[in-house]
C-alpha positions as CSV (number, residue, x, y, z in Angstrom):
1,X,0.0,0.0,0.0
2,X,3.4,2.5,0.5
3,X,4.0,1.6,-2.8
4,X,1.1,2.2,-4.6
5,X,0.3,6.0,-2.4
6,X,4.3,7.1,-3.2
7,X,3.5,5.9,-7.0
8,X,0.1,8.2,-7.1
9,X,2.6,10.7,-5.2
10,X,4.5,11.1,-7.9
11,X,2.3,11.3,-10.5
12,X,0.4,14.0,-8.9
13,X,2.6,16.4,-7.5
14,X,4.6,17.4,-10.4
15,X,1.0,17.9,-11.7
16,X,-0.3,20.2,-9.3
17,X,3.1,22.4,-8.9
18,X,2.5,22.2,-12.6
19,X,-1.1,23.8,-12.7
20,X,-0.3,25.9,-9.9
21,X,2.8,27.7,-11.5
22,X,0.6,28.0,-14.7
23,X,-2.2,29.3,-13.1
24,X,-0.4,31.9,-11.1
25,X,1.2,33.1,-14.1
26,X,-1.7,33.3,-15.8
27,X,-3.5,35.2,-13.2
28,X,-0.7,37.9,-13.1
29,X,-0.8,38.3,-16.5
30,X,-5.2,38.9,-16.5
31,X,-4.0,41.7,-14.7
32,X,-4.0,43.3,-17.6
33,X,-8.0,43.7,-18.3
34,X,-7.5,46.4,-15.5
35,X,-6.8,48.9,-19.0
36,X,-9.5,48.1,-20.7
37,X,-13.1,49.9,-19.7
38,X,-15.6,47.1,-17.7
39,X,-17.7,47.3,-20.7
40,X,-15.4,45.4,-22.8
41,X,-14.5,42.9,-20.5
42,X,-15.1,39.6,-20.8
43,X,-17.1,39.1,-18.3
44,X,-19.2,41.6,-19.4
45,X,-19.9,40.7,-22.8
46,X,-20.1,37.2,-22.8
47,X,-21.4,36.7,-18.6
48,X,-18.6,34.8,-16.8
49,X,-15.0,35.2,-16.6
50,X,-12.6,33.8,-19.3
51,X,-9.4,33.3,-17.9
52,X,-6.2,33.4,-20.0
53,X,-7.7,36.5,-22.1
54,X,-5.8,39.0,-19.8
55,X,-2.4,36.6,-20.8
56,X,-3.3,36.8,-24.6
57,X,-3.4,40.5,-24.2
58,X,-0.8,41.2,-22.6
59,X,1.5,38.7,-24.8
60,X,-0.2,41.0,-27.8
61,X,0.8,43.7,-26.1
62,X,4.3,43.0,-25.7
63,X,4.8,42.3,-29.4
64,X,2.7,45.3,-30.9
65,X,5.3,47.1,-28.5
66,X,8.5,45.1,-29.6
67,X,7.1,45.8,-33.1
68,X,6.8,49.1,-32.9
69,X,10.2,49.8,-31.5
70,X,11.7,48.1,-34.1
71,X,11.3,50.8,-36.9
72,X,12.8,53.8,-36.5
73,X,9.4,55.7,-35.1
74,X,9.7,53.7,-32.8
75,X,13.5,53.6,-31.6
76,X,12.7,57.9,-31.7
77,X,9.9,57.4,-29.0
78,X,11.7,54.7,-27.2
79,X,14.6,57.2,-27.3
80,X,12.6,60.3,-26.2
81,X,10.8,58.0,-23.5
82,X,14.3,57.0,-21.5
83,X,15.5,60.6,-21.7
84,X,12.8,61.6,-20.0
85,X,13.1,58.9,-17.0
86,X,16.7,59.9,-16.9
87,X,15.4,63.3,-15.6
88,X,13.2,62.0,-13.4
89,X,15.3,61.9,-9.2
90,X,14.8,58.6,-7.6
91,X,13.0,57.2,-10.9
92,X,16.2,57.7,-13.0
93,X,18.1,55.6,-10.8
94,X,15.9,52.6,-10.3
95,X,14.9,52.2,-14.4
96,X,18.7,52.4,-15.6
97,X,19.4,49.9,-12.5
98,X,16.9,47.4,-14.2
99,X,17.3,48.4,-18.0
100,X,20.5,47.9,-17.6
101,X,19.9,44.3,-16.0
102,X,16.4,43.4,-18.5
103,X,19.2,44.4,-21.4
104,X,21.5,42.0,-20.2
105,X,19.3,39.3,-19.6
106,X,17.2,39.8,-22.5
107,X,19.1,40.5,-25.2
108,X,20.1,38.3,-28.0
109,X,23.6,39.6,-27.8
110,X,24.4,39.4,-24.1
111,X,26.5,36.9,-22.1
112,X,24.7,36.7,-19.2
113,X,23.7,33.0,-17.9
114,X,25.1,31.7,-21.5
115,X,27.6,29.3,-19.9
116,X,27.1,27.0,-16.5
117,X,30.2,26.6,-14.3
118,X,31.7,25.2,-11.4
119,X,33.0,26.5,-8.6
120,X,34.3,26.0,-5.1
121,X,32.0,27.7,-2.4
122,X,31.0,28.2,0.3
123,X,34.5,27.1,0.8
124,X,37.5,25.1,-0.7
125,X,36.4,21.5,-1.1
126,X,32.7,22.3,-1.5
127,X,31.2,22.5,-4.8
128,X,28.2,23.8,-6.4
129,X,26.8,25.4,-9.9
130,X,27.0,28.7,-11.1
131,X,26.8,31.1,-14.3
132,X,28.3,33.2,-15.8
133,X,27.2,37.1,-16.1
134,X,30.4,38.6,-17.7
135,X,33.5,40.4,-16.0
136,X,33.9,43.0,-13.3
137,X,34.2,46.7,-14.9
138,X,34.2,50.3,-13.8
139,X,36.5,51.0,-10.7
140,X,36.0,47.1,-9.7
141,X,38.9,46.2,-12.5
142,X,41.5,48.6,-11.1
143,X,41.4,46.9,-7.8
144,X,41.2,43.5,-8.9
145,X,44.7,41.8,-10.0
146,X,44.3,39.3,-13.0
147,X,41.3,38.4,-14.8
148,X,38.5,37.5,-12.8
149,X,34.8,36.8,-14.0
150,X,31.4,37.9,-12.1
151,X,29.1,34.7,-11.6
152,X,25.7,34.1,-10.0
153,X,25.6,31.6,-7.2
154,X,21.5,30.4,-7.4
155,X,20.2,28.6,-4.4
156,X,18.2,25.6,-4.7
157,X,15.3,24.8,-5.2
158,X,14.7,28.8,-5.6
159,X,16.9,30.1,-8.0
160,X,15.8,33.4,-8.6
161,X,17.5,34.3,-5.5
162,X,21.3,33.5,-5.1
163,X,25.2,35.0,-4.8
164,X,26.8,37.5,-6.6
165,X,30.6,36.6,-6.8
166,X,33.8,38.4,-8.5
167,X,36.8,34.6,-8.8
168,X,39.4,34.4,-10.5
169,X,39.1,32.9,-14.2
170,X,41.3,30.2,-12.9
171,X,38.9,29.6,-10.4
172,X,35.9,28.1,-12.1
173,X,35.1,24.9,-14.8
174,X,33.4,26.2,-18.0
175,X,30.8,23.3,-18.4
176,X,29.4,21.5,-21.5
177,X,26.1,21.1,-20.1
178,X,23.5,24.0,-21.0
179,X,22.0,26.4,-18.5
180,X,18.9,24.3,-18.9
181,X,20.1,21.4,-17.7
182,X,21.8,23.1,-14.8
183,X,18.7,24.6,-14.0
184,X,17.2,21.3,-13.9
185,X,20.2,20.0,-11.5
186,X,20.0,22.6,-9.1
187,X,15.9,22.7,-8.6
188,X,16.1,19.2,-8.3
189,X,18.6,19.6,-5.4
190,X,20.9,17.0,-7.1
191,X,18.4,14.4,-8.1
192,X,17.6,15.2,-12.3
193,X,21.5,15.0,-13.1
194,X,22.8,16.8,-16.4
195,X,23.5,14.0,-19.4
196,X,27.8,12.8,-19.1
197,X,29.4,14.7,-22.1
198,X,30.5,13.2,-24.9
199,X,34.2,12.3,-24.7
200,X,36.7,12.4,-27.2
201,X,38.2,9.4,-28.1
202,X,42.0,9.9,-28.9
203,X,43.2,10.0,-32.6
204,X,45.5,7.0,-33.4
205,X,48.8,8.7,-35.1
């Protein structure tokens, strides 16, 4: 009978975290109703809530906005619209702080959690998974000696929050694995482990 309640265990719990993660988002993104007048709402019209249409329009939203912005209208009034939040005291601040992090995040050019690593912490011996988010600049690289690279150290299973560390280069294992699969590793606390790489077999000379 512990058999068969752990087997039903584990088919339903990755189920409900499942729904409930899915729901959640969904519900924050219906949010978005909230800019359209009650009239127009689905509830409204049609005489019961439709959820998911907030999520569609806000996922419309985001496009017609990337869309716009991608013509050179739009890059004018993206333009104008930052230069006026520079001005802004207190605002100015906070939105570079996060434009500067959604642009490294986001952006199809950046670096930031391309590569998963290894690395010693919370102390020699110990090892964990982090990523990479690019190298120390400003005044940071006149006070460190030698290369060094700045990595996030997620916690598990949570890792949206985590570590921010400044190592050595010498200091941490690039790994073949993708930042998927780490992902995977370090929700799991260990227990969905990454597929072994491939090796190399040796050329015979």
């Amino acid at each position: 009978m512990k058999r068969y309640f752990i087997t039903g265990l584990l088919i339903w719990v990755p189920l409900v975290i499942t729904a409930w993660v899915l729901s959640a988002i969904v519900e924050t993104l219906d949010q978005s109703l909230r800019l359209l007048p009650e009239s127009v709402h689905p509830k409204n019209l049609i005489g019961f809530s439709l959820p998911g249409v907030g999520a569609l329009l806000t996922l419309a939203m985001i496009f017609l906005t990337g869309l716009l912005a991608a013509n050179f209208i739009g890059q004018k009034l993206v333009s104008w619209w930052d230069m006026l939040l520079s001005r802004i005291p207190v605002v100015n601040s906070v939105y570079k702080s996060v434009k500067q992090v959604s642009d490294t995040l986001f952006s199809p050019n950046g670096n930031a959690f391309r590569k998963a690593l290894l690395i010693q912490y919370p102390r020699q011996g110990a090892w964990t998974i982090a990523f990479l988010t690019g190298k120390p600049g400003g005044e940071l690289r006149t006070h460190l000696s030698g290369e060094f690279v700045s990595v996030y150290v997620p916690t598990t299973p949570n890792p949206t929050s985590g570590f921010f560390l400044m190592l050595p280069a010498t200091d941490v294992i690039e790994l073949d694995m993708t930042v998927e699969e780490a992902l995977k590793y370090i929700i799991s606390m260990g227990v969905v482990a990454p597929p072994t790489a491939p090796r190399i077999a040796p050329h015979n000379h």
